[in-house]
N, C-alpha and C positions, 0 to 999 in steps of 0.2 A: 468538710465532711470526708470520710476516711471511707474508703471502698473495701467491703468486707470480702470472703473466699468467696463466699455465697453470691452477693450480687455481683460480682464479676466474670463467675461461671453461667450466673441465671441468661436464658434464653433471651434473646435478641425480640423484641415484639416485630420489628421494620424487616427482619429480613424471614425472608419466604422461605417455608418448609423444603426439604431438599425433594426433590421429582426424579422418579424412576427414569433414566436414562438405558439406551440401547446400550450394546453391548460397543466399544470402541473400538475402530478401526483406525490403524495407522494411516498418516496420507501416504500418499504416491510420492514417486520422487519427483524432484524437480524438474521441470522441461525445456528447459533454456536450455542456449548453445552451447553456454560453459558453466561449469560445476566452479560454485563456491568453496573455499578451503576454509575449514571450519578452525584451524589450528593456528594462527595468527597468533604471535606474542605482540605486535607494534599497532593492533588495530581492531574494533569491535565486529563483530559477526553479529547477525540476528538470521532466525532462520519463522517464518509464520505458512499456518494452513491457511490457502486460497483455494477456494470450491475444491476440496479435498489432494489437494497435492501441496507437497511442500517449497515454498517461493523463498529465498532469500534474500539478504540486504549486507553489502561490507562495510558499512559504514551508519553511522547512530542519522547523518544527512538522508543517506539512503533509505533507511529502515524510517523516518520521518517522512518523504517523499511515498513510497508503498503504500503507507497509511493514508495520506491524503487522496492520493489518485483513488485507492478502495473506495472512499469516503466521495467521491462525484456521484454524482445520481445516476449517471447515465452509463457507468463502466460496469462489466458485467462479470469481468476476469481481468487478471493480471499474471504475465509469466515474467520472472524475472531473468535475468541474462539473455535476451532476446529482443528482435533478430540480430543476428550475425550476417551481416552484408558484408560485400566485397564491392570496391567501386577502385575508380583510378585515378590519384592523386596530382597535383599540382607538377609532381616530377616525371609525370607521366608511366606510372608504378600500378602495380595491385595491391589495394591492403585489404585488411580485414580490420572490421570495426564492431564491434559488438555495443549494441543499446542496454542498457540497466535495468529496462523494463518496459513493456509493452501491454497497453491496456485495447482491450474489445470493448465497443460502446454498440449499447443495444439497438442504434443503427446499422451495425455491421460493421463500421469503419474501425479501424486500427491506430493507436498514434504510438510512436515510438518514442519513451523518456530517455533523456538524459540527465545523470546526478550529477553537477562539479560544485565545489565550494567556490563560491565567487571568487578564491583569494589565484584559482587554479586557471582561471578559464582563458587568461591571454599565452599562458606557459603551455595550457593543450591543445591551444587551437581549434579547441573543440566548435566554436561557429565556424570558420573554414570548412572543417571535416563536415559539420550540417549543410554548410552551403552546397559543398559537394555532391552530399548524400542524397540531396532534396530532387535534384537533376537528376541520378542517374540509378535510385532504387526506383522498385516497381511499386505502384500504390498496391498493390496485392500482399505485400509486406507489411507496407503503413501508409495510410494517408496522409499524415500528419507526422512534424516532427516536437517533439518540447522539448528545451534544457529547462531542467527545476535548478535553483541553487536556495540558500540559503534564504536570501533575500526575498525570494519569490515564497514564502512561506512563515507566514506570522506566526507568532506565538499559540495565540487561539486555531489558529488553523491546525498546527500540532495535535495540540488538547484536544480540541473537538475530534480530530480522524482517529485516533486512540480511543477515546471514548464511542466512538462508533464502530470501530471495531470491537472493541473487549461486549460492547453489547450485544453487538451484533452474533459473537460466540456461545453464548450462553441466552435467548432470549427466555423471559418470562409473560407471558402474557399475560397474568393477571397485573403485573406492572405495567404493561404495555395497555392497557386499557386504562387504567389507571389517570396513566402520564396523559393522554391520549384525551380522556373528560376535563382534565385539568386544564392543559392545553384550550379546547374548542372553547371554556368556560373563561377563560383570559383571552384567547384572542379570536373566537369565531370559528366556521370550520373551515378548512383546508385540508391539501393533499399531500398525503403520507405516504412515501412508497416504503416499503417494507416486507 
């Protein structure tokens, strides 16, 4: 069957009438230690709005990792390039060390991420520098330390945080109910934070 001008222009029945929207406000800038460089020829950039400021990601691992951590139940914000701690190294030095990401969980507590591609992680020594870190940051920075890499993150795990988020942007509630009787109606009722 051959798709005519007509039924290809014709109205969508599945997707929802569009809804009067406030007026848009740009996010805020970022508030990590260190500003992302958006101008990169050798590597990807993402840049996404969290609770109205802008967070970014230098890397497609990175910007995968954001989405996940968003995606916990229990995290409430995330700032990217943050904290920037200083501690003293193996040579007995000062450095500075900057986290990738830092999520607030609606206990209060803080954990500090770290991005490496698995292929990076004995080249940066990046657990050394955590082992360090762990001793001699204040938990009032982070309680908690995580490195994410690659491995630490399935395929589904991806898919799903994206799709959590992109819904999460735009919600519809007459879907969200929806989904929501469909749901109880296959598997009982349960708790939906949202």
């Amino acid at each position: 069957m051959t798709m005519t001008r007509e039924r290809y222009l014709a109205k969508d029945p599945n997707v929802p009438p569009p809804r009067p929207t406030k007026r848009w406000k740009p996010p805020g800038e970022a508030r990590g230690a260190r500003k992302i460089g958006f101008r990169s020829k050798g590597s990807g950039r993402a840049a996404l709005q969290v609770n109205g400021f802008r967070e970014g990601a230098e890397s497609e691992l990175e910007l995968d990792a954001l989405l996940w951590i968003l995606a916990q139940e229990d995290v409430v914000d995330v700032i990217s390039q943050s904290p920037q701690v200083t501690y003293r190294g193996l040579d007995g030095k000062q450095h500075k060390f900057t986290f990738d990401f830092n999520s607030l969980h609606e206990d209060g507590t803080r954990t500090a991420h770290s991005v490496k591609p698995e292929a990076f992680l004995e080249k940066s020594r990046i657990k050394e520098v955590h082992s360090l870190l762990q001793r001699q940051m204040s938990p009032s920075v982070a309680n908690r330390i995580n490195l994410i890499t690659e491995e630490k993150l399935a395929e589904e795990d991806r898919f799903n945080a994206e799709l959590i988020y992109t819904a999460g942007r735009f919600p519809v509630q007459e879907c969200d109910v929806t989904a929501t009787e469909r749901i109880v109606t296959a598997f009982g009722n349960f708790t939906c934070r949202g």
